[in-house]
C-alpha positions in Angstrom: -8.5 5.3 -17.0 -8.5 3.5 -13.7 -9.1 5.6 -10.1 -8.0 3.3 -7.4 -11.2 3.0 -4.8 -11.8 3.8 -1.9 -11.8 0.1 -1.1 -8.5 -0.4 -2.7 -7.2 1.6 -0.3 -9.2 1.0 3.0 -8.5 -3.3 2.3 -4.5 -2.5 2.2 -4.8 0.0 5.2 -6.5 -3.0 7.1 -4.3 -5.9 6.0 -1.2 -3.6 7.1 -2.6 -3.1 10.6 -4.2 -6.9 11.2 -1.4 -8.7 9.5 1.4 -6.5 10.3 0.8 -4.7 13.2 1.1 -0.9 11.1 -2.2 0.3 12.5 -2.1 4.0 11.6 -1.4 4.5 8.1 -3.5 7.1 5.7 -4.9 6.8 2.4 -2.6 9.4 1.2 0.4 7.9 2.4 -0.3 5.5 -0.7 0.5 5.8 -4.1 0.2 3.3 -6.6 3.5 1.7 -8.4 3.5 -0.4 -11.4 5.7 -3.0 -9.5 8.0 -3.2 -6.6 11.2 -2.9 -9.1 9.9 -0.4 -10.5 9.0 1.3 -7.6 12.6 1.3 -6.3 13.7 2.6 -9.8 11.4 5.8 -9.6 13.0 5.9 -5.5 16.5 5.7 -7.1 15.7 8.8 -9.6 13.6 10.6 -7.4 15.8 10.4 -4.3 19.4 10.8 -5.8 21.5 12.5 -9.0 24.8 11.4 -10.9 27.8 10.7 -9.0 25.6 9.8 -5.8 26.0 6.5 -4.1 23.2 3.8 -3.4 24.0 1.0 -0.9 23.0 -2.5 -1.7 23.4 -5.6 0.5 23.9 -8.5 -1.6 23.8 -11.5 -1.8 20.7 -9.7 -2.9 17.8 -10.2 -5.9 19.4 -9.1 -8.8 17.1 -5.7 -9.7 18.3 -4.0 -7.2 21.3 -3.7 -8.9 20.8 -4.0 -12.0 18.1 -0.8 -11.5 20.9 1.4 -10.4 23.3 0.3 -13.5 23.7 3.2 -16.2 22.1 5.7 -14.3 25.5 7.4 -13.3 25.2 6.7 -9.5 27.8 4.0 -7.8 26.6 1.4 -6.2 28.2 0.3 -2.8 28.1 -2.6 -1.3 27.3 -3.7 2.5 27.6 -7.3 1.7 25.7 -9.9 4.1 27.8 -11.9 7.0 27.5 -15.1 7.7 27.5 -15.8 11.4 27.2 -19.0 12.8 25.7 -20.2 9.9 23.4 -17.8 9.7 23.1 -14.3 7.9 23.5 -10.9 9.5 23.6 -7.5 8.5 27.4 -5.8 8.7 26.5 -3.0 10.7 30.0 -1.8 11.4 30.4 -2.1 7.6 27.3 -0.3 6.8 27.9 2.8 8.8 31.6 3.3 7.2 31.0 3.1 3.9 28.5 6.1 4.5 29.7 9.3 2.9 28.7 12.8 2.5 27.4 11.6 -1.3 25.3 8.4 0.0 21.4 8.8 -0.5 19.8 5.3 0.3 19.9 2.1 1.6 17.7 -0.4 -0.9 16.8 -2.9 2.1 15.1 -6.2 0.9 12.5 -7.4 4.0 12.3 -10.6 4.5 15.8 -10.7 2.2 15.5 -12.4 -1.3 17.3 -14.5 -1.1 18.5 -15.4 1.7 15.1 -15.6 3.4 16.0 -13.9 6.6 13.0 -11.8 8.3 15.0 -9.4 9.9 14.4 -8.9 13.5 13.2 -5.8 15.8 16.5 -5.1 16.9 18.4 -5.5 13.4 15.8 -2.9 12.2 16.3 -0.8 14.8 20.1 -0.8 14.7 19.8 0.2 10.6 17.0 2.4 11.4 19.5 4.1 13.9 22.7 4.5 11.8 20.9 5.6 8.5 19.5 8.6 11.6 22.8 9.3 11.9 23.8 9.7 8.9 20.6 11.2 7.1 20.0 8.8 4.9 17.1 7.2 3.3 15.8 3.6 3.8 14.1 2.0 0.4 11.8 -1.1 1.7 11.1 -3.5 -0.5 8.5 -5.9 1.8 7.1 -7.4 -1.0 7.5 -11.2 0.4 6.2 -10.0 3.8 3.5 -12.7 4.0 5.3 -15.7 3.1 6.7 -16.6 6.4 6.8 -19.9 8.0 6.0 -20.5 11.5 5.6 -18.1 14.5 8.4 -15.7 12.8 6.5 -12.1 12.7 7.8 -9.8 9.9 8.3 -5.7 11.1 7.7 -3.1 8.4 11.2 -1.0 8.6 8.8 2.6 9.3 7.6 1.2 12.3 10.1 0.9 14.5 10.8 4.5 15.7 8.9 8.0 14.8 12.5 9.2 12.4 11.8 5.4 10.7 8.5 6.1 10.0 9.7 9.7 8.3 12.9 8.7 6.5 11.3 5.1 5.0 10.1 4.5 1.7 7.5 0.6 2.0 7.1 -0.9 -1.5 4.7 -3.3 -0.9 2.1 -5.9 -3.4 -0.3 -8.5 -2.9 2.0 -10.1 -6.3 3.4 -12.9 -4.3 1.3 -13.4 -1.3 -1.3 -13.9 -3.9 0.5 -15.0 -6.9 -0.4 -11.2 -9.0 2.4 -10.8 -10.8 0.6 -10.3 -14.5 -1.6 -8.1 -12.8 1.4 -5.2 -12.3 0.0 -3.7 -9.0 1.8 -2.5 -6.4 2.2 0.4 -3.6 4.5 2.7 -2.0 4.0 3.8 1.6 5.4 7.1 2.2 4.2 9.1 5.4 6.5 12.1 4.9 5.2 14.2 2.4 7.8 15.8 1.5 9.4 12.4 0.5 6.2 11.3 -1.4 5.8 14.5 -3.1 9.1 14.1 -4.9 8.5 10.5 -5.2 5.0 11.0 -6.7 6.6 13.7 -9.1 8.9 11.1 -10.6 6.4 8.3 -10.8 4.2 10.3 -13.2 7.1 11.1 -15.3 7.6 7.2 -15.6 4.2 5.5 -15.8 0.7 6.0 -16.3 -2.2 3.9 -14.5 -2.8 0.5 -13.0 -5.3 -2.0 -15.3 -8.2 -2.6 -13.7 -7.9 -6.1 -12.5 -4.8 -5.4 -10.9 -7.0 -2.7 -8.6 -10.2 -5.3 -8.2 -7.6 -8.0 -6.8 -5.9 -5.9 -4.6 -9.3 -4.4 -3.6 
């Protein structure tokens, strides 16, 4: 059975902080996913029951619907705008179709695909209404490295201190490094609380990475 390292850990910790500018985050703020999809399927189960509601933003990779299919929640949609050519987030949208029985937002950062790497202040603004409304924000940053030009990618927790506590990061080195067969991936989750039901319903549904998926990340 594998053990993740203490180098599998430090070497994510590091690339987070130099590549990403999140400079502070713990070794037990990780926990290993078999996947990304996966680890947006255990946040969907963990965080939510029958009848609930799950907000998508399509155009959007297919598993992030197809993950919440036949698992009695509804899925509602905050579908993309097109402004100017160029795709926004519907905030306005967003914050009404938020009810007493919505749990989560699955966001996709940079969006797949669309490829936008959403900016400071479109984070901010989500960050700010899914405050409001006591929601949870589900981050899928797996293609945060593959980013042309001087365009800086923000993980979601950063941007504000409630953020940081009401954000689940799925991160892998998968495509930055072209992993996939390696099924290795992580979820950052700095509020305990959070990660202690998350880690609860992750050991219901898997069991431990292969080892060359931890030697590549390490």
């Amino acid at each position: 059975y594998t053990i993740p390292s203490d180098g599998y850990h430090e070497g994510l910790i590091n690339w987070m902080g130099k590549r990403h500018g999140w400079e502070d985050i713990q070794k037990e703020w990780i926990l290993w996913t078999p996947g990304v999809v996966a680890g947006f399927s255990v946040a969907i189960r963990a965080f939510s029951h029958p009848g609930d509601n799950v907000i998508i933003q399509p155009p959007v990779y297919y598993p992030f619907m197809r993950q919440i299919l036949g698992t009695g929640l509804q899925i509602v949609e905050n579908p993309l705008k097109i402004v100017d050519g160029y795709y926004e987030m519907d905030f306005e949208d967003l914050s009404e179709k938020i009810n007493d029985r919505t749990k989560m937002v699955l966001l996709c950062s940079p969006h797949n695909p669309v490829s936008r790497v959403w900016k400071r202040k479109e984070l901010d603004k989500l960050a700010e209404i899914c405050k409001e409304k006591d929601i949870l924000i589900i981050s899928d940053e797996i293609h945060n490295d593959l980013i042309l030009g001087d365009i800086e990618h923000t993980p979601t927790a950063i941007v504000s201190d409630d953020a940081m506590q009401r954000t689940v990061t799925l991160i892998a080195p998968s495509k930055t490094f072209n992993l996939a067969g390696l099924t290795n991936a992580n979820a950052i989750i700095p509020n305990k609380k959070l990660r202690d039901t998350y880690n609860a319903e992750l050991r219901k549904a898997s069991g431990h990475s292969n080892i060359f998926g931890m030697v590549a990340q390490d």
